[in-house]
N, C-alpha and C positions, 0 to 999 in steps of 0.2 A: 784345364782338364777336358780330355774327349768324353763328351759324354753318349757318343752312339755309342753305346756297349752295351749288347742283347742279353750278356751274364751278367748278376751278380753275386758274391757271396759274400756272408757274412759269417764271422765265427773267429776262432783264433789260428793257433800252430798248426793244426790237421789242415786249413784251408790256404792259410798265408803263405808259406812255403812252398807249397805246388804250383799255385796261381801266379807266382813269379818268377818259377820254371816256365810254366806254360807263357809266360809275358816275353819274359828273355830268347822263347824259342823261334817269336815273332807269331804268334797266338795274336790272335785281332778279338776284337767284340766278349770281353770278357773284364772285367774289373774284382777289385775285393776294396768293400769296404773297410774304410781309415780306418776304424778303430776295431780294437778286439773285444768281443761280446761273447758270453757264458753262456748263457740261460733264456729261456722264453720272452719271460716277461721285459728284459732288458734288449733282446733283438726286436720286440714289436714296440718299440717306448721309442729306439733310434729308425726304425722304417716309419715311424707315424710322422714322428718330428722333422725329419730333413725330407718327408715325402712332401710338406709342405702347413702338418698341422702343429700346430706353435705347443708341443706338450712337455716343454722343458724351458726353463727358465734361462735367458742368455747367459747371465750370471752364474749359473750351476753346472754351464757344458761342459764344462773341465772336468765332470767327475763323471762323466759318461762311458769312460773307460782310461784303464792305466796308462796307456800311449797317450790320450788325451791330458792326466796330469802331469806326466814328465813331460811334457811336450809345452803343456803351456807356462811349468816352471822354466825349463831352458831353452826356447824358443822364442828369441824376441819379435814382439806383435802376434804370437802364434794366438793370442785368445782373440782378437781381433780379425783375423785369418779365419779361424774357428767357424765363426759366425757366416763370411764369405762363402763356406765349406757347404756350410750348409744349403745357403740358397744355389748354390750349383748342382745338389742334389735333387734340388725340389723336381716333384713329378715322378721320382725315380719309380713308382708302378706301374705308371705306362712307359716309361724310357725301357724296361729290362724287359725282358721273354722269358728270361729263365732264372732260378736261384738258388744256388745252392746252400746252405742252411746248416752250419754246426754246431750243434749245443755239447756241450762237455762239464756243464756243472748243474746242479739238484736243487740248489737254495736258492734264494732272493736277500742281494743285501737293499736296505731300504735307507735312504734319506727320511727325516720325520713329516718333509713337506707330501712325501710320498713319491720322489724320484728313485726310480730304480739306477744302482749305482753296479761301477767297477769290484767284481771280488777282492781287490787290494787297495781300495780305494783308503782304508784306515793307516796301513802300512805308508803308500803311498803320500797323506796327508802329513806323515809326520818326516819322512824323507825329504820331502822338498818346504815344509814348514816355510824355513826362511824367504824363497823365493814366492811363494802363497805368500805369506805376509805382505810383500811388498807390491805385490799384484794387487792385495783389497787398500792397502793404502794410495792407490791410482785411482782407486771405483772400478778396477777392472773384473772384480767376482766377487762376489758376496763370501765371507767366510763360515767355513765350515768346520765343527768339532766332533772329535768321536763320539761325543755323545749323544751325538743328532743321527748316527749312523745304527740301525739295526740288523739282524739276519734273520731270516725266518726260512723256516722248515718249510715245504711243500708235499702235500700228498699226490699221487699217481693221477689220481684226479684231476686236481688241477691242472698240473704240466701237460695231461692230453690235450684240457681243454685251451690250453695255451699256443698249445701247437696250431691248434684248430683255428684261432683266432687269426693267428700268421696267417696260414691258408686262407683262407677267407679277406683279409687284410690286401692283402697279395694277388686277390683277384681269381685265387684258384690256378694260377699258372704254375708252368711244372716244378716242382719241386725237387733236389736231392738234398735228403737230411741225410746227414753225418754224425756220427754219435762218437765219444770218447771211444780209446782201444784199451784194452783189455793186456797185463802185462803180469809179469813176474814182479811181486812188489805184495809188500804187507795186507795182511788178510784186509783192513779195513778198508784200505783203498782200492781193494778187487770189490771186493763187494760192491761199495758204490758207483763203480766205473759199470759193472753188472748190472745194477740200478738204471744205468745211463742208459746204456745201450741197449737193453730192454723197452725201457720208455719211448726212446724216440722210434725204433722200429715199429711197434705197436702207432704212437702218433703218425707214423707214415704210413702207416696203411691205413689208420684212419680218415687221412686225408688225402686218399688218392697219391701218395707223393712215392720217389723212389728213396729207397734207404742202403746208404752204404755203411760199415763197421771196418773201420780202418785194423782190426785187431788182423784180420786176415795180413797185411804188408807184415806184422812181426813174424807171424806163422811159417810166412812166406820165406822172407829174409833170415831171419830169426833174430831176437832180442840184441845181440850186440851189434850185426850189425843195421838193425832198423832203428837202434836208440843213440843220439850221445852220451859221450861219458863212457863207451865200450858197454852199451845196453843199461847202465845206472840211472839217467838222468828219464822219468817216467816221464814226459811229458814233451819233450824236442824230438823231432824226426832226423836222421843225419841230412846229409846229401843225395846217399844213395835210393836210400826212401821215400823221399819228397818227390825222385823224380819219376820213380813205381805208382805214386798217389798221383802228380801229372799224369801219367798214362791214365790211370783212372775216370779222373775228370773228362782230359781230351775225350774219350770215348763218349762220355755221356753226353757232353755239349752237342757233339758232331752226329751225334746215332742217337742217344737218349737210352742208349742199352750200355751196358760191362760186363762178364761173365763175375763177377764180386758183385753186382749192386743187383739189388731185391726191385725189380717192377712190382708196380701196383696192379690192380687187379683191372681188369678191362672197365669194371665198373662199379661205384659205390653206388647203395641204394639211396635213395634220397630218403626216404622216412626213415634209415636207421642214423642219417647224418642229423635229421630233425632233431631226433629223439635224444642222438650225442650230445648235441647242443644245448639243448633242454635240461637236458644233467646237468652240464656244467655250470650256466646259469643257476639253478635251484642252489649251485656249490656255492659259487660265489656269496648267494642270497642268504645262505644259511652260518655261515662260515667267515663271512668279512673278507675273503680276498680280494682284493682289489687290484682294477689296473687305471694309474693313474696318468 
């Protein structure tokens, strides 16, 4: 694996799709990482870990996301691999310049050791059961039951202060967060996608970073043809989409500007970034969240 590559992004369907548009188009200095990640606290868990700090257990990697457990059920030596994976990453803070950042989900599922896991990671466990079983009769993973697995609720709070942590983690280098889009689909899951994209825009101005809302490409194109499934499937970008979000990207990387993505403001104050901080710690303090 090249690892001069000034981009990174982490995140799922909104980022992975484009990013290998932009790869196929002969785009140089840009990557997306392996695996597909949700939420805060689970993209600063996989930047700490393969950045070079040991904060996951070799034996648990497979539940660091869903491509990671189908992959090291039918992938043979892929857990073995895995590990390889990682120490190729290592350093990835100073190797990258840039990153882009999609969070698309609200909760925390927890492992009980206090690994933050894949949102399908129970579904997942029981789908390739068979081939996991034969994996821990190797010694090749430690095994895992639903029952070891939790979810927890987060408040606004926290998730800024989560973001903030990235940022800071990350060195302060430039940032585009990406937030879930916004679609034609059951009140419940507007709302929470409204939740989403709320949050991280707010988290991105908190942290100096740029913020794009992919809801604009449905607006754009309109729902059947920005979705699979003829606009049904709430969560895949088709073809023609992915390569409207390519153009997005490409702009940002190359200029750092898009007539779609929100700049940061020329300047955060440092004593109100103090003071953020300071909040968020007291939360932690007061409240039990943890990052482990």
């Amino acid at each position: 694996m090249d690892m001069e590559k000034s981009t990174l992004a982490f995140g799922t369907c909104r980022v992975a799709g484009p990013f290998e548009v932009l790869t196929e188009s002969g785009m140089k200095d840009l990557e997306k990482f392996p695996h597909h990640l949700h939420y805060p606290a689970q993209v600063l868990q996989a930047a700490r870990h393969y950045n070079g700090a040991k904060v996951i257990n070799d034996r648990l990697l497979y539940l660091m996301s869903e491509d990671s457990i189908r992959k090291s059920a039918t992938r043979e030596d892929y857990v073995r691999s895995h590990r390889l994976e990682v120490r190729t990453y290592k350093g990835l803070v100073k190797k990258y310049d840039r990153f882009v950042i999609e969070l698309s989900a609200l909760n925390e599922v927890i492992h009980k050791g206090g690994m933050f896991l894949e949102y399908f990671a129970k579904r997942d466990l029981e789908t390739y059961k068979d081939q996991l079983d034969s994996l821990r009769s190797q010694g090749l993973i430690d095994q895992v039951r639903s029952s070891d697995i939790s979810t927890r609720n987060v408040d606004d709070v926290y998730y800024l202060y989560m973001m903030r942590e990235i940022s800071d983690f990350l060195g302060n280098k430039p940032i585009l967060w990406v937030s879930h889009f916004d679609a034609e689909a059951p009140e419940r899951v507007r709302e929470a996608r409204k939740r989403c994209i709320n949050l991280v825009k707010r988290g991105a101005k908190e942290t100096g970073g740029h913020f794009f809302d992919p809801s604009i490409v449905l607006r754009t194109l309109g729902q059947k043809k920005a979705l699979k499934e003829n606009g049904e499937d709430l969560s895949h970008f088709t073809d023609e989409a992915n390569a409207v979000l390519a153009d997005v990207y490409r702009s940002w990387i190359e200029t750092g500007r898009h007539k779609w993505i929100k700049s940061p403001l020329t300047r955060i104050g440092f004593w109100r970034n103090l003071v953020l901080k300071a909040s968020g710690l007291a939360l932690i303090a007061s409240t039990g969240y943890y990052f482990a």
